[in-house]
N, C-alpha and C positions, 0 to 999 in steps of 0.2 A: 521728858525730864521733869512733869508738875509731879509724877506720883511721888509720893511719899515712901511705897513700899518698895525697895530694889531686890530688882533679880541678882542674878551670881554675875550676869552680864555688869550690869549698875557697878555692882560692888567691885569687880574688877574695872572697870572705866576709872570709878572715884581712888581707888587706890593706885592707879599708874599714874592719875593727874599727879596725886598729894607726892610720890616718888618724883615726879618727872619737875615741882614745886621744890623738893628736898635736892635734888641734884642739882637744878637751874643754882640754886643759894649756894652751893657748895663750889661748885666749877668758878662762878664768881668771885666768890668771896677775892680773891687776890689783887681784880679790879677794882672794886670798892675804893675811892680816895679816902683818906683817911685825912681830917683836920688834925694838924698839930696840938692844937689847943685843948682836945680832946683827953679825959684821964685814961687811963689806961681800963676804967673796967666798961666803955662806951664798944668795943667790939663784942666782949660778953653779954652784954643787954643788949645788942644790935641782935647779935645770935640767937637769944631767946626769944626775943620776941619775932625773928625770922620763922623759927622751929613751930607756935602757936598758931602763926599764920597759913604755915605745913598744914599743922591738925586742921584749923578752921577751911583747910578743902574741901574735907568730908561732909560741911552744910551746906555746900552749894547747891543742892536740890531743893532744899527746903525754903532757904532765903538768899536767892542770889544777887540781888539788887543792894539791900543791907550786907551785905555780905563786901561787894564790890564796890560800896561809898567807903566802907569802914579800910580797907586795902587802900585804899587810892587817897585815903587821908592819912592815915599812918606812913603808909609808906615816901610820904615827903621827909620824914624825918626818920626811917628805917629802912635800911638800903639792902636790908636781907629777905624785903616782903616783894621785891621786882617778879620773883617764880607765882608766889600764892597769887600776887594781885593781876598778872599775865590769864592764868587761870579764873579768876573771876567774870573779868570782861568776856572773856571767851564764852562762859555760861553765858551772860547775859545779853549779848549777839545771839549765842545759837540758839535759847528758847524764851526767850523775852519779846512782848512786842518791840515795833519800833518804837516808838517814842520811849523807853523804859530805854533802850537802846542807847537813842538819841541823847536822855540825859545822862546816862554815865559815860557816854565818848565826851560829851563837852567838859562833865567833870574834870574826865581825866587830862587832856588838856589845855584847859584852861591855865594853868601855871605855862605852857609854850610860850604866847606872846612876851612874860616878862621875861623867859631866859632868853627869848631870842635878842631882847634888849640890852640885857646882861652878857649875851657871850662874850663881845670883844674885850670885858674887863676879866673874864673868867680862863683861870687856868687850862691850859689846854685838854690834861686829862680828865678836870672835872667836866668841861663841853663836850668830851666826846662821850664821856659815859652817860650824861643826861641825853645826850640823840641816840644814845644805842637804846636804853631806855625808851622815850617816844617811839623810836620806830619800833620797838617789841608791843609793847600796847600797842600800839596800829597793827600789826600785825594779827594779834591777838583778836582782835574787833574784827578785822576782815576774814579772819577763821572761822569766826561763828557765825559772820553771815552767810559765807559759803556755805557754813555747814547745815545751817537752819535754809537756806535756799533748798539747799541739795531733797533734806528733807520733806519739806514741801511737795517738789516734783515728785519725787517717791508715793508722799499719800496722795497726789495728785492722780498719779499715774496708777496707783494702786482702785481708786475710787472709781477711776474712770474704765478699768478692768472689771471691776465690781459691775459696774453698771452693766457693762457690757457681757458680762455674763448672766445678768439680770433679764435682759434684753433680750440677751438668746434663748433662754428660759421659757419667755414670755413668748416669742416665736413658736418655739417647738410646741407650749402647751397650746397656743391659738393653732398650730397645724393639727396638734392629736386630735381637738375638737372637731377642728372643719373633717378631716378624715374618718372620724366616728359618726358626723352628720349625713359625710354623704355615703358611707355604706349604708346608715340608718333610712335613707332615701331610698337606698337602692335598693335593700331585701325588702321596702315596704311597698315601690314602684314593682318589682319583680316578683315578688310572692301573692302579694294583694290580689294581682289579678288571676295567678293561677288559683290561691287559695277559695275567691267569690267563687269562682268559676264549681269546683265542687262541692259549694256550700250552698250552690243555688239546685243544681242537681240534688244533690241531697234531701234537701228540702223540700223539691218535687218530686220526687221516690215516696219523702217519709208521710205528705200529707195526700199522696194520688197513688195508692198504694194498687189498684184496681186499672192503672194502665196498662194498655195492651201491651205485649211481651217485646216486637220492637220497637217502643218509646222506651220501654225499658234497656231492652238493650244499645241502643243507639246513647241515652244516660250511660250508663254503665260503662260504655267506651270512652264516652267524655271526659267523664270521670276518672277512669285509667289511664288518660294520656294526661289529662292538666295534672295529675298525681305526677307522671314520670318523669312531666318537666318541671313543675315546680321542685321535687327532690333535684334534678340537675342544674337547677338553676340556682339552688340551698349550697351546693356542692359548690360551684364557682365562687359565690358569696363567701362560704369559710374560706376556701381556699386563698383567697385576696386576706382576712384576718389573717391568716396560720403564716402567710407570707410576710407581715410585719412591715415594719420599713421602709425595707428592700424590694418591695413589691411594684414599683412603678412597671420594670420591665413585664411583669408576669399581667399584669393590668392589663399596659397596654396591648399584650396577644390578647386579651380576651376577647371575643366575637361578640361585636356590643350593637346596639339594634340602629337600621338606619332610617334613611325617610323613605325608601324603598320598599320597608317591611310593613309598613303602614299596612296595604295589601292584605298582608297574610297574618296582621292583627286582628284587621277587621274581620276576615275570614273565619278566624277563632271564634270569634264571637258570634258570630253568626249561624254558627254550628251550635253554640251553646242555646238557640234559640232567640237569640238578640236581632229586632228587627234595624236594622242601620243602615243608612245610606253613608257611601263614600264620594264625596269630588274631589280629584286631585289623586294625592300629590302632582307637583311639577314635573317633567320629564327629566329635565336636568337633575344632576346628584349633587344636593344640598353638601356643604360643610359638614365634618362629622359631629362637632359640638351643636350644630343648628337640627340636623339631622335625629341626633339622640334625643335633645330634647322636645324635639317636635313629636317621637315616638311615643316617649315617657308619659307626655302633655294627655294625646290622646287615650293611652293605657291607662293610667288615674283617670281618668274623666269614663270612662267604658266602665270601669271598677267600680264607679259609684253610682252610675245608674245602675249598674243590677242592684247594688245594695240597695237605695234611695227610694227607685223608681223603676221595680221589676214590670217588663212588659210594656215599658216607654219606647215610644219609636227615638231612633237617636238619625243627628243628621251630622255629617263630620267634613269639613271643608277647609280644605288644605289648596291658599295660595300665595303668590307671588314670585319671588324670582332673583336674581342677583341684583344690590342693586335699589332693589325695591324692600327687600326683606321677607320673612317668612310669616304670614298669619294662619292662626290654625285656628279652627272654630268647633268646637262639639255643642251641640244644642239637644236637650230631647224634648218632649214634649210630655204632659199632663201623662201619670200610669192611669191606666185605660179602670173605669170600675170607682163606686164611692169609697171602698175602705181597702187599704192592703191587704191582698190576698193573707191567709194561715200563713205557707209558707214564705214569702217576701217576710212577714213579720219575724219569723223565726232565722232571717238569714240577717237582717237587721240587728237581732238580739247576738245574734253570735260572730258578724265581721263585722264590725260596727268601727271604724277609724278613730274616731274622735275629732277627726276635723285635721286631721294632723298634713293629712295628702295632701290639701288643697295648699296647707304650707308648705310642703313639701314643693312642691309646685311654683311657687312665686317665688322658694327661692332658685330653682334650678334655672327660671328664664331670667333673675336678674344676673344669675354668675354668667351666662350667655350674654348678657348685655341686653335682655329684651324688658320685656314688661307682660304681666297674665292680668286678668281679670274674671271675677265667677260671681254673677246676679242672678236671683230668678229672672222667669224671663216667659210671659205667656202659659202662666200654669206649671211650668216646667225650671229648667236651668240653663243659661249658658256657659260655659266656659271660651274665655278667647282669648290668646296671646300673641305677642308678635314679637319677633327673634331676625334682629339684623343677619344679610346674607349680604357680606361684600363681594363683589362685582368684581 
């Protein structure tokens, strides 16, 4: 009600009051006591200046307060202003502070105490038309606080909506992220290592080109299968995007690597020409979230010795137990030789991480609840994490 400029709404509100002000005056009027004493042109001027007060509805937006001092003083002495000045207070209840409030209710009655002093000498009609009076302004007041209450709860409720879709907003966009983070983990955890794997081949094809025919071929099978799995493992990866959303179920079928496979990771590797020791895993089968990331753990860390450090012996030790919890250890040592071989450089140049795995990494054991850690370590690197296993 502070704007100045009304809608159609507005303008119909202000014109039922100023009508609902013109009929109050009207239906009255026969009430009205009339003093004897009075000339005969005291109901005509009564009238007219009722009919003004009418008009003066339509500034209740602008100036409600002057508005409803100016009613509530005239109208002691004009008995056809009871409709205009009922509607004034009422503005000034429903969008006025309180205290604005508070001093036009005392205004208004403030004449109470002396009539209540004066009724027993007062005509009967005059007493009762001045309590019907009071109780309409009271009336009138406790309308507009209802009404500007009501209000309130409204923008309250409205805000508090707002928020809350604010909120959920905020939710959904921190889940897009964590879900674009961790496929971004995942094709870089799952391709990384199929992709080193024929980069290092490659690399030893392009600068040892004069190798006997099966190193070559035994390369060239390498190479055709981390190809056939990395495309099916590309394949599961979009498949989880293209799924959207809706994708938890389709997720969770996916056949996701355990602490089991360890085995037949390190086996990969080994074939690829990677000298590695394995201790462990446990015999017991790990949790699958302790499991997975114990896999990941050691697949990043295999990944970057071929990059880093072609030709490092790697040592990988995987223990603990329920209970105790899961530590996993890859260590490798000093690559063999003063400068990196031609092709190690060239496998460097072209799978080169940027450091991103190893983030990758710290965060997958904290969402596990564990903790990683990666120093050099005697010429070489360690990586070592530990991944609570409840018992």
């Amino acid at each position: 009600m502070r704007r100045t400029h009304r809608t159609r709404r507005d303008w119909a509100v202000d014109l039922g009051l100023f009508f609902f002000a013109a009929c109050f005056a009207a239906v009255s009027s026969q009430s009205i006591p009339v003093a004897e004493d009075l000339g005969p042109g005291w109901r005509a001027a009564d009238q007219a200046v009722g009919g003004l007060g009418c008009a003066a509805v339509l500034l209740r937006r602008r100036r409600p307060v002057p508005l409803a001092v100016v009613l509530l003083l005239a109208g002691s002495q004009a008995h056809y202003l009871a409709g205009p000045t009922m509607v004034a207070v009422f503005t000034v209840a429903a969008s006025r502070p309180w205290k604005a409030t508070a001093w036009v209710a005392a205004l208004a009655f403030a004449p109470l105490p002396v009539f209540l002093w004066q009724i027993p000498d007062m005509a009967e009609e005059r007493a009762g038309s001045a309590l019907t009076y009071f109780a309409l302004i009271a009336g009138a007041i406790g309308w507009g606080l209802f009404r500007r209450s009501r209000q309130q709860l409204i923008a309250s409720l409205r805000e508090r909506a707002e928020l809350a879709e604010a909120d959920a907003e905020s939710r959904a966009e921190r889940a897009r992220m964590e879900a674009r983070e961790e496929i971004a983990r995942e094709m870089h955890d799952v391709l990384g290592h199929r992709l080193t794997l024929l980069s290092v081949h490659a690399g030893a094809l392009e600068f040892n080109s004069g190798a006997p025919r099966a190193e070559i071929e035994r390369a060239a099978g390498v190479m055709r299968e981390s190809a056939r799995l990395a495309l099916h493992d590309l394949r599961e990866v979009i498949g989880v995007l293209r799924a959207g959303s809706g994708s938890a179920s389709a997720e969770g079928e996916r056949p996701q690597p355990e602490l089991a496979d360890l085995a037949r990771l390190v086996a990969e590797a080994r074939a690829a020409g990677g000298r590695i020791d394995l201790a462990g895993p446990p015999g017991e089968a790990a949790p699958p979230l302790v499991g997975r990331t114990a896999y990941r753990i050691v697949q990043e860390a295999l990944t970057n010795v071929r990059k880093h450090a072609p030709g490092a012996a790697v040592d990988v030790r995987v223990t603990g137990g329920p209970g105790d919890g899961l530590t996993v250890e890859v260590r490798n040592t000093r690559p063999p030789g003063p400068d990196p071989a031609p092709a190690a450089a060239a496998v460097k140049t072209a799978g080169e991480g940027g450091g991103q795995g190893l983030i990758g990494l710290g965060e997958r054991a904290r969402l596990a609840g564990g903790e990683l850690t990666a120093v050099p370590a005697d010429g070489g690197f360690r990586v070592q994490a530990w991944l609570p296993w409840q018992s």
